[in-house]
N, C-alpha and C positions, 0 to 999 in steps of 0.2 A: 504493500500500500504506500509506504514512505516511498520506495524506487516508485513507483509514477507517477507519486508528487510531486517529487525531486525532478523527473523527466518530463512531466507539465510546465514546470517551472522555469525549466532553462529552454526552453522554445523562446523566441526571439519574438517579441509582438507585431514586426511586420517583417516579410521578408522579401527580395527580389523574387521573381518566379524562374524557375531554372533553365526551362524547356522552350523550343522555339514558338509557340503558338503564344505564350504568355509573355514572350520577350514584344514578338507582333503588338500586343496588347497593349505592353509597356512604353512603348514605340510609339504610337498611336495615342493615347493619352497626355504625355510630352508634351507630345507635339501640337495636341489640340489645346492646352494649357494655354500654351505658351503663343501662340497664335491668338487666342482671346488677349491675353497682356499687351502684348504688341496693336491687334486691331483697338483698344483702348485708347489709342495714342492716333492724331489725325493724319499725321505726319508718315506712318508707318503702310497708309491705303495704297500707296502705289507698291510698295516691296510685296507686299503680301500677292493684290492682285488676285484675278483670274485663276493662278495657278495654284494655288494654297487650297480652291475647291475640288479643282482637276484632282489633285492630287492625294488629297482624303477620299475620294470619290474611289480613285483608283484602288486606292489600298483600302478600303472598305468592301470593295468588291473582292479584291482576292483573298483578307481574309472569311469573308462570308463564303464564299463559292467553295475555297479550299480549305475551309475548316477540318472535314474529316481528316482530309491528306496530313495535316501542316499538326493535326494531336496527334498523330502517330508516331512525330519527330522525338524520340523521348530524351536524349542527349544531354548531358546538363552542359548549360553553356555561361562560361566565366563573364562575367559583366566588367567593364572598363573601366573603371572608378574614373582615369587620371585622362581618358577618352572624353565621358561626362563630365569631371570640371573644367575642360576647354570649351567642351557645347555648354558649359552656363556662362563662361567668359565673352565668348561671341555675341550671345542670345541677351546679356548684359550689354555689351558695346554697341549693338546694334540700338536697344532702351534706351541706351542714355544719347545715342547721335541723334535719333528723332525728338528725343526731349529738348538735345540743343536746339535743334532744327524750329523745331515749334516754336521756340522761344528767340529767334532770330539771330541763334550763335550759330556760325557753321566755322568747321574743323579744316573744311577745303576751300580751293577758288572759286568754284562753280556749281550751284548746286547739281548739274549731273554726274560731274566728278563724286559727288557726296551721295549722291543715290547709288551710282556702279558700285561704290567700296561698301555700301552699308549691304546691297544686296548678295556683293560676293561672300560678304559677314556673315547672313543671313545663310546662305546654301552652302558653305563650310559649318556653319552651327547644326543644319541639318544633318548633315551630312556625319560630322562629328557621335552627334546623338544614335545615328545608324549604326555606326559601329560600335561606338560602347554599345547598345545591345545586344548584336550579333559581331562576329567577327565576319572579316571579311570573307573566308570560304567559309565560313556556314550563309552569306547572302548567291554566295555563287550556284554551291550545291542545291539550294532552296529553289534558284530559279529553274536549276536543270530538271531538278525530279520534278517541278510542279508544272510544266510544258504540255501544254498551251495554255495554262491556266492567266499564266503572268503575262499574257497576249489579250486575253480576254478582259484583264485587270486594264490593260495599258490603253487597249480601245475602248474599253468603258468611262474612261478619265480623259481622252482624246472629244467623244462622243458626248459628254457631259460638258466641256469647254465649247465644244463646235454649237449643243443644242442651245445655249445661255441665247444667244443674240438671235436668230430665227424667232424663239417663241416671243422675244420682245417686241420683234419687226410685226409676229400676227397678230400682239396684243393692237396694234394700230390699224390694222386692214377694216373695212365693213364686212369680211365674214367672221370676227371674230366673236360674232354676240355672249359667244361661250365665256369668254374672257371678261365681257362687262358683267355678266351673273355672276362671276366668281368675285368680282372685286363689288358688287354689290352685296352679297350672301359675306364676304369680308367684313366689309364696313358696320352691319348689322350684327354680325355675331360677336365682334370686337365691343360694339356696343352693350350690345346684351351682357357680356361677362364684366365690364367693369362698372357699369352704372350703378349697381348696388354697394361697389367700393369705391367710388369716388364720385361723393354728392355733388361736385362742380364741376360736372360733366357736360363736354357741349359738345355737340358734332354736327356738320354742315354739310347737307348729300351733294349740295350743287357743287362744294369743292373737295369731297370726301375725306375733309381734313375732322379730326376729332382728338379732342384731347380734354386740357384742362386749360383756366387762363396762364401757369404758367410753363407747360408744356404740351405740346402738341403736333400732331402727324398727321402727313397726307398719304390716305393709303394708295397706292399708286398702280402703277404697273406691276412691279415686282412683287408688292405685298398684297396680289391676289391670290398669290400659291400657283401660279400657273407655273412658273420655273421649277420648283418642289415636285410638283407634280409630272413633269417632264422627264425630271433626272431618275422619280422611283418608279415612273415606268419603264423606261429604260433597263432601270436595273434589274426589274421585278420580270420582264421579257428575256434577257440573256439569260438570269438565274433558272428561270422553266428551260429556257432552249439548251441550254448545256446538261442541266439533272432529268431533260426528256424520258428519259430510259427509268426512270428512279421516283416517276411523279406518276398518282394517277391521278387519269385525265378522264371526265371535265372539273373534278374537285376540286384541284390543284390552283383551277385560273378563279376560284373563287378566295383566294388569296390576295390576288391585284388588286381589283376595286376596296380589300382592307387596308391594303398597306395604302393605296390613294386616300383613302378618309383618313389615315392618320397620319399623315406629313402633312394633309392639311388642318385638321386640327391642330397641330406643332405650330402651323403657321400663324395660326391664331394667337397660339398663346406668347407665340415671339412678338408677335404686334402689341398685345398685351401687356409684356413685361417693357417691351420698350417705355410703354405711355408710364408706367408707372414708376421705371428707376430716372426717367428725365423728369416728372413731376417730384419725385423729392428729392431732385437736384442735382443729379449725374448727365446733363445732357449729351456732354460730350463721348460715353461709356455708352448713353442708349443708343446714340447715334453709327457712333462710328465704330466702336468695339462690338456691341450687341449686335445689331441692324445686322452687319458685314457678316459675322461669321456662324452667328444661331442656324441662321438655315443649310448649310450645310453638315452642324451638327446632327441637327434634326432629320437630316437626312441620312448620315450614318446609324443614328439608332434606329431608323425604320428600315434601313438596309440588313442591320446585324440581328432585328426580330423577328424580319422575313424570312432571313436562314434560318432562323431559331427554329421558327414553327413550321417549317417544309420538312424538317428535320423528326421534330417530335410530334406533331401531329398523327398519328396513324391512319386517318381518312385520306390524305394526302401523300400518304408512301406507299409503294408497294410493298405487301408483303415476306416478299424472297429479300425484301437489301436490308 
Protein backbone atom coordinates (compact mmCIF):
# COMPACT_ATOMS: atom_id res chain seq x y z
CA UNK A 1 0.00 0.00 0.00
CA UNK A 2 2.85 2.46 1.03
CA UNK A 3 4.82 1.29 -2.44
CA UNK A 4 1.88 2.81 -4.55
CA UNK A 5 1.68 5.63 -2.45
CA UNK A 6 5.18 6.32 -2.63
CA UNK A 7 4.74 5.52 -6.65
CA UNK A 8 1.44 7.92 -6.95
CA UNK A 9 3.47 10.24 -5.44
CA UNK A 10 6.49 10.65 -7.58
CA UNK A 11 4.58 10.93 -10.82
CA UNK A 12 5.21 14.29 -12.13
CA UNK A 13 1.98 16.49 -12.28
CA UNK A 14 2.28 17.30 -15.88
CA UNK A 15 4.22 15.64 -18.27
CA UNK A 16 5.47 16.11 -22.01
CA UNK A 17 3.74 13.35 -24.05
CA UNK A 18 6.37 10.97 -25.55
CA UNK A 19 4.95 9.47 -28.68
CA UNK A 20 4.43 11.00 -32.09
CA UNK A 21 0.65 11.68 -32.26
CA UNK A 22 0.85 13.73 -28.80
CA UNK A 23 4.04 15.53 -29.88
CA UNK A 24 1.58 16.53 -33.35
CA UNK A 25 -0.66 17.65 -30.58
CA UNK A 26 1.94 19.59 -28.71
CA UNK A 27 2.88 21.08 -31.92
CA UNK A 28 -0.22 22.27 -32.80
CA UNK A 29 -1.29 23.85 -29.42
CA UNK A 30 2.00 26.01 -29.46
CA UNK A 31 1.47 27.18 -32.06
CA UNK A 32 -2.05 28.16 -31.93
CA UNK A 33 -1.08 29.95 -28.56
CA UNK A 34 1.06 31.67 -29.76
CA UNK A 35 -0.50 32.83 -32.94
CA UNK A 36 -3.42 34.39 -30.72
CA UNK A 37 -0.41 36.42 -28.65
CA UNK A 38 0.88 37.66 -31.69
CA UNK A 39 -2.70 38.35 -33.70
CA UNK A 40 -3.39 40.42 -30.25
CA UNK A 41 -0.97 42.94 -31.55
CA UNK A 42 -2.18 45.17 -34.93
CA UNK A 43 1.05 45.24 -36.08
CA UNK A 44 1.61 41.42 -36.35
CA UNK A 45 -1.65 41.16 -39.28
CA UNK A 46 0.42 41.01 -42.14
CA UNK A 47 3.26 38.38 -40.69
CA UNK A 48 0.69 36.07 -39.62
CA UNK A 49 -1.47 36.53 -42.98
CA UNK A 50 -3.26 34.08 -45.01
CA UNK A 51 -0.94 31.54 -44.28
CA UNK A 52 -1.18 30.85 -40.46
CA UNK A 53 -4.88 29.50 -41.64
CA UNK A 54 -3.57 27.48 -44.65
CA UNK A 55 -1.47 26.08 -42.49
CA UNK A 56 -3.48 24.83 -39.21
CA UNK A 57 -5.83 23.87 -41.87
CA UNK A 58 -3.39 21.64 -43.34
CA UNK A 59 -2.09 20.04 -40.27
CA UNK A 60 -5.55 19.78 -38.82
CA UNK A 61 -6.28 17.62 -41.79
CA UNK A 62 -3.41 15.37 -41.42
CA UNK A 63 -3.71 14.86 -38.13
CA UNK A 64 -7.51 14.18 -38.27
CA UNK A 65 -7.23 11.80 -41.41
CA UNK A 66 -4.05 10.14 -40.01
CA UNK A 67 -4.86 9.74 -36.63
CA UNK A 68 -5.09 5.92 -36.61
CA UNK A 69 -1.77 5.76 -38.76
CA UNK A 70 0.28 8.47 -36.60
CA UNK A 71 -1.18 6.33 -32.76
CA UNK A 72 0.49 3.56 -33.91
CA UNK A 73 3.87 5.45 -33.88
CA UNK A 74 4.66 4.23 -30.26
CA UNK A 75 8.60 5.43 -30.14
CA UNK A 76 9.35 7.62 -27.24
CA UNK A 77 10.72 10.71 -28.76
CA UNK A 78 13.35 13.16 -26.68
CA UNK A 79 11.93 16.70 -26.67
CA UNK A 80 14.46 19.61 -27.29
CA UNK A 81 14.48 21.71 -24.31
CA UNK A 82 17.60 24.17 -25.62
CA UNK A 83 15.57 23.65 -29.41
CA UNK A 84 12.24 25.28 -27.46
CA UNK A 85 14.07 28.05 -25.76
CA UNK A 86 15.39 29.52 -29.04
CA UNK A 87 11.56 29.11 -30.44
CA UNK A 88 10.50 31.35 -27.29
CA UNK A 89 13.49 33.68 -28.06
CA UNK A 90 12.30 34.31 -31.64
CA UNK A 91 8.56 34.05 -30.84
CA UNK A 92 9.74 37.00 -28.02
CA UNK A 93 11.68 39.01 -30.68
CA UNK A 94 9.38 38.95 -33.14
CA UNK A 95 6.44 40.45 -29.75
CA UNK A 96 8.59 42.83 -28.81
CA UNK A 97 9.57 44.32 -33.00
CA UNK A 98 5.74 44.61 -33.57
CA UNK A 99 5.32 46.30 -30.01
CA UNK A 100 8.07 48.66 -31.23
CA UNK A 101 6.54 49.00 -34.60
CA UNK A 102 3.05 50.00 -33.13
CA UNK A 103 4.48 52.32 -31.05
CA UNK A 104 6.57 54.14 -33.83
CA UNK A 105 10.04 52.80 -32.93
CA UNK A 106 11.48 50.70 -35.70
CA UNK A 107 14.97 48.74 -35.24
CA UNK A 108 15.51 49.04 -39.34
CA UNK A 109 15.50 51.63 -42.23
CA UNK A 110 12.49 50.76 -44.00
CA UNK A 111 9.69 49.36 -42.66
CA UNK A 112 9.87 46.40 -45.36
CA UNK A 113 13.35 45.61 -44.36
CA UNK A 114 11.50 45.24 -40.66
CA UNK A 115 8.79 43.05 -41.93
CA UNK A 116 11.22 40.55 -44.01
CA UNK A 117 13.48 40.17 -40.65
CA UNK A 118 10.49 39.81 -38.28
CA UNK A 119 8.81 37.34 -40.70
CA UNK A 120 12.18 35.32 -41.31
CA UNK A 121 11.95 35.55 -37.20
CA UNK A 122 8.78 34.22 -37.31
CA UNK A 123 9.30 30.95 -39.62
CA UNK A 124 12.69 30.06 -37.94
CA UNK A 125 10.58 30.28 -34.58
CA UNK A 126 8.27 27.91 -36.40
CA UNK A 127 10.37 26.04 -37.59
CA UNK A 128 12.52 25.86 -34.29
CA UNK A 129 9.28 24.64 -32.26
CA UNK A 130 9.04 21.65 -35.08
CA UNK A 131 11.84 20.38 -34.06
CA UNK A 132 12.04 20.53 -30.51
CA UNK A 133 9.05 18.34 -30.82
CA UNK A 134 10.00 15.99 -33.39
CA UNK A 135 13.53 15.45 -34.53
CA UNK A 136 14.26 15.88 -37.78
CA UNK A 137 14.19 12.01 -39.09
CA UNK A 138 11.20 11.34 -37.14
CA UNK A 139 9.49 14.44 -39.41
CA UNK A 140 11.10 12.79 -42.59
CA UNK A 141 10.08 9.19 -41.78
CA UNK A 142 6.58 10.58 -40.70
CA UNK A 143 6.12 11.98 -44.04
CA UNK A 144 7.35 8.70 -45.80
CA UNK A 145 5.06 6.20 -44.02
CA UNK A 146 2.02 8.56 -44.19
CA UNK A 147 2.07 8.98 -48.39
CA UNK A 148 -0.38 10.32 -49.73
CA UNK A 149 -1.78 11.22 -46.64
CA UNK A 150 0.78 14.51 -46.39
CA UNK A 151 -0.47 15.34 -50.08
CA UNK A 152 -3.80 15.38 -49.16
CA UNK A 153 -2.88 17.40 -45.85
CA UNK A 154 -0.92 19.95 -48.31
CA UNK A 155 -3.94 20.37 -50.84
CA UNK A 156 -6.22 20.71 -48.28
CA UNK A 157 -4.38 23.96 -46.89
CA UNK A 158 -3.40 24.82 -50.69
CA UNK A 159 -7.46 24.57 -51.31
CA UNK A 160 -8.49 26.31 -48.01
CA UNK A 161 -6.12 29.41 -49.11
CA UNK A 162 -7.39 29.39 -52.88
CA UNK A 163 -11.36 29.00 -51.47
CA UNK A 164 -10.89 32.33 -48.91
CA UNK A 165 -11.26 34.83 -51.97
CA UNK A 166 -13.91 33.04 -54.44
CA UNK A 167 -16.58 32.72 -51.73
CA UNK A 168 -16.00 36.47 -50.92
CA UNK A 169 -16.05 37.53 -54.72
CA UNK A 170 -19.82 35.24 -54.56
CA UNK A 171 -20.67 36.93 -51.32
CA UNK A 172 -21.11 40.01 -53.96
CA UNK A 173 -22.71 38.41 -57.09
CA UNK A 174 -26.83 38.68 -57.36
CA UNK A 175 -26.83 34.80 -57.17
CA UNK A 176 -25.78 34.92 -53.91
CA UNK A 177 -29.01 35.22 -51.84
CA UNK A 178 -27.71 32.34 -49.80
CA UNK A 179 -25.19 34.52 -48.44
CA UNK A 180 -27.56 37.52 -47.44
CA UNK A 181 -29.64 34.68 -45.32
CA UNK A 182 -26.63 33.67 -43.75
CA UNK A 183 -25.55 37.09 -42.75
CA UNK A 184 -29.07 37.91 -41.85
CA UNK A 185 -29.91 34.57 -39.79
CA UNK A 186 -26.14 36.04 -38.33
CA UNK A 187 -27.18 39.28 -37.20
CA UNK A 188 -30.23 38.00 -35.53
CA UNK A 189 -28.80 35.17 -33.69
CA UNK A 190 -25.96 37.28 -32.45
CA UNK A 191 -28.75 39.30 -31.27
CA UNK A 192 -30.63 36.99 -29.69
CA UNK A 193 -27.75 35.58 -27.51
CA UNK A 194 -26.40 38.67 -26.07
CA UNK A 195 -29.46 40.86 -25.52
CA UNK A 196 -30.36 39.26 -22.20
CA UNK A 197 -26.42 40.17 -21.26
CA UNK A 198 -26.04 43.32 -22.38
CA UNK A 199 -29.01 45.75 -21.52
CA UNK A 200 -27.56 48.54 -23.82
CA UNK A 201 -27.97 46.65 -26.63
CA UNK A 202 -28.46 48.29 -30.11
CA UNK A 203 -28.31 46.87 -33.59
CA UNK A 204 -29.09 48.46 -36.93
CA UNK A 205 -30.30 45.97 -39.90
CA UNK A 206 -29.92 48.73 -42.42
CA UNK A 207 -26.07 48.62 -41.45
CA UNK A 208 -25.91 45.38 -39.62
CA UNK A 209 -23.75 46.91 -37.29
CA UNK A 210 -24.71 45.81 -33.55
CA UNK A 211 -23.10 46.32 -30.41
CA UNK A 212 -23.08 48.58 -27.42
CA UNK A 213 -22.51 52.47 -27.20
CA UNK A 214 -19.07 51.70 -26.41
CA UNK A 215 -18.23 48.96 -28.61
CA UNK A 216 -19.60 47.68 -31.74
CA UNK A 217 -19.40 45.49 -35.02
CA UNK A 218 -20.55 45.31 -38.60
CA UNK A 219 -21.37 41.81 -39.26
CA UNK A 220 -20.13 41.61 -42.74
CA UNK A 221 -19.15 39.54 -45.37
CA UNK A 222 -16.83 37.27 -43.43
CA UNK A 223 -18.85 37.16 -40.20
CA UNK A 224 -21.66 35.40 -42.15
CA UNK A 225 -19.92 31.82 -41.61
CA UNK A 226 -19.87 31.55 -45.37
CA UNK A 227 -15.93 31.00 -45.24
CA UNK A 228 -16.31 28.46 -42.16
CA UNK A 229 -18.59 26.83 -43.99
CA UNK A 230 -16.53 26.45 -47.08
CA UNK A 231 -13.27 25.23 -45.59
CA UNK A 232 -15.48 22.21 -43.28
CA UNK A 233 -16.92 21.32 -46.38
CA UNK A 234 -14.08 20.86 -47.99
CA UNK A 235 -12.73 19.04 -45.29
CA UNK A 236 -15.60 17.18 -44.31
CA UNK A 237 -15.66 15.97 -48.48
CA UNK A 238 -12.00 14.79 -48.63
CA UNK A 239 -12.38 13.06 -45.10
CA UNK A 240 -15.47 10.79 -46.79
CA UNK A 241 -13.45 10.50 -50.04
CA UNK A 242 -10.23 9.04 -48.63
CA UNK A 243 -12.01 6.79 -45.54
CA UNK A 244 -14.73 5.68 -48.78
CA UNK A 245 -13.84 2.13 -48.01
CA UNK A 246 -14.33 2.47 -44.05
CA UNK A 247 -17.61 4.63 -44.09
CA UNK A 248 -21.16 3.45 -44.49
CA UNK A 249 -22.86 5.17 -46.92
CA UNK A 250 -25.66 7.05 -46.99
CA UNK A 251 -25.20 7.55 -42.95
CA UNK A 252 -21.92 8.78 -43.14
CA UNK A 253 -22.86 12.09 -45.30
CA UNK A 254 -25.29 12.68 -42.57
CA UNK A 255 -22.30 13.92 -40.65
CA UNK A 256 -21.70 17.07 -43.11
CA UNK A 257 -24.64 19.12 -42.68
CA UNK A 258 -23.52 18.40 -38.41
CA UNK A 259 -20.29 19.56 -38.75
CA UNK A 260 -21.91 22.68 -41.08
CA UNK A 261 -24.29 23.69 -38.18
CA UNK A 262 -21.44 23.77 -35.88
CA UNK A 263 -18.71 25.84 -37.38
CA UNK A 264 -21.52 27.98 -37.70
CA UNK A 265 -22.68 28.15 -34.47
CA UNK A 266 -18.79 28.60 -33.42
CA UNK A 267 -19.22 31.44 -35.80
CA UNK A 268 -21.76 32.91 -33.68
CA UNK A 269 -20.37 32.61 -30.71
CA UNK A 270 -16.84 34.26 -32.16
CA UNK A 271 -19.06 37.36 -33.04
CA UNK A 272 -20.35 37.18 -29.65
CA UNK A 273 -17.24 37.16 -27.60
CA UNK A 274 -15.89 39.77 -29.89
CA UNK A 275 -18.81 42.35 -28.97
CA UNK A 276 -18.31 41.44 -25.43
CA UNK A 277 -14.39 41.59 -24.79
CA UNK A 278 -14.32 45.20 -26.92
CA UNK A 279 -17.36 46.22 -24.68
CA UNK A 280 -15.25 45.81 -21.49
CA UNK A 281 -12.46 47.37 -23.13
CA UNK A 282 -10.07 45.07 -25.05
CA UNK A 283 -10.88 46.57 -28.59
CA UNK A 284 -7.82 46.11 -29.99
CA UNK A 285 -7.70 41.81 -28.79
CA UNK A 286 -11.47 41.63 -30.18
CA UNK A 287 -10.49 43.18 -33.19
CA UNK A 288 -7.58 42.07 -34.34
CA UNK A 289 -6.34 39.02 -32.13
CA UNK A 290 -9.91 37.42 -31.68
CA UNK A 291 -11.65 38.41 -35.00
CA UNK A 292 -8.30 37.05 -37.06
CA UNK A 293 -7.71 33.95 -35.73
CA UNK A 294 -11.06 32.24 -33.72
CA UNK A 295 -12.29 31.02 -36.99
CA UNK A 296 -9.86 29.07 -37.81
CA UNK A 297 -9.65 27.74 -34.43
CA UNK A 298 -13.06 26.85 -34.73
CA UNK A 299 -12.47 25.35 -37.58
CA UNK A 300 -9.80 22.92 -36.28
CA UNK A 301 -12.18 21.73 -33.49
CA UNK A 302 -14.91 20.82 -35.94
CA UNK A 303 -12.22 19.20 -38.15
CA UNK A 304 -10.74 17.05 -35.19
CA UNK A 305 -14.63 16.05 -33.83
CA UNK A 306 -15.51 15.07 -37.34
CA UNK A 307 -12.73 12.58 -37.11
CA UNK A 308 -13.60 11.81 -33.73
CA UNK A 309 -17.15 10.78 -34.54
CA UNK A 310 -16.59 8.93 -38.11
CA UNK A 311 -14.30 7.01 -35.98
CA UNK A 312 -16.52 6.16 -32.85
CA UNK A 313 -19.77 6.23 -34.18
CA UNK A 314 -20.67 2.61 -35.04
CA UNK A 315 -23.69 3.64 -37.54
CA UNK A 316 -21.15 5.29 -39.49
CA UNK A 317 -18.22 2.57 -39.72
CA UNK A 318 -18.33 -0.49 -41.01
CA UNK A 319 -18.33 -3.31 -39.23
CA UNK A 320 -15.17 -5.43 -40.43
CA UNK A 321 -12.59 -2.06 -39.61
Amino acid sequence: MTGNDDHSQSRPFFSLPRHLLGRLYLFAAVLTIECLLLAGIAHSGPLLGPMAPSGIVALAVFMAIGHSTLKTQRDDIAFSFPRFGAHLFCIAAVYAGNLAALRGFSFLNSSRAEHVTLSAMLLLGVALLALACLPLRIWIRTIRTTHPLWVFAVLAGVFALALRYPLQLLWGTSIASHGRLLQIAAFRSVHAVLHPLLPDLTADPSTWVIGTPRFAVGIGEPCSGMEGLGLVLVFTVIWLCYFRKEGRFPQALLLVPGALVCVWLLNIIRICVIILIGNAGGPDVAIVGFHSQAGWIAFTAVAVAFSIATRKLSWVRRDSI
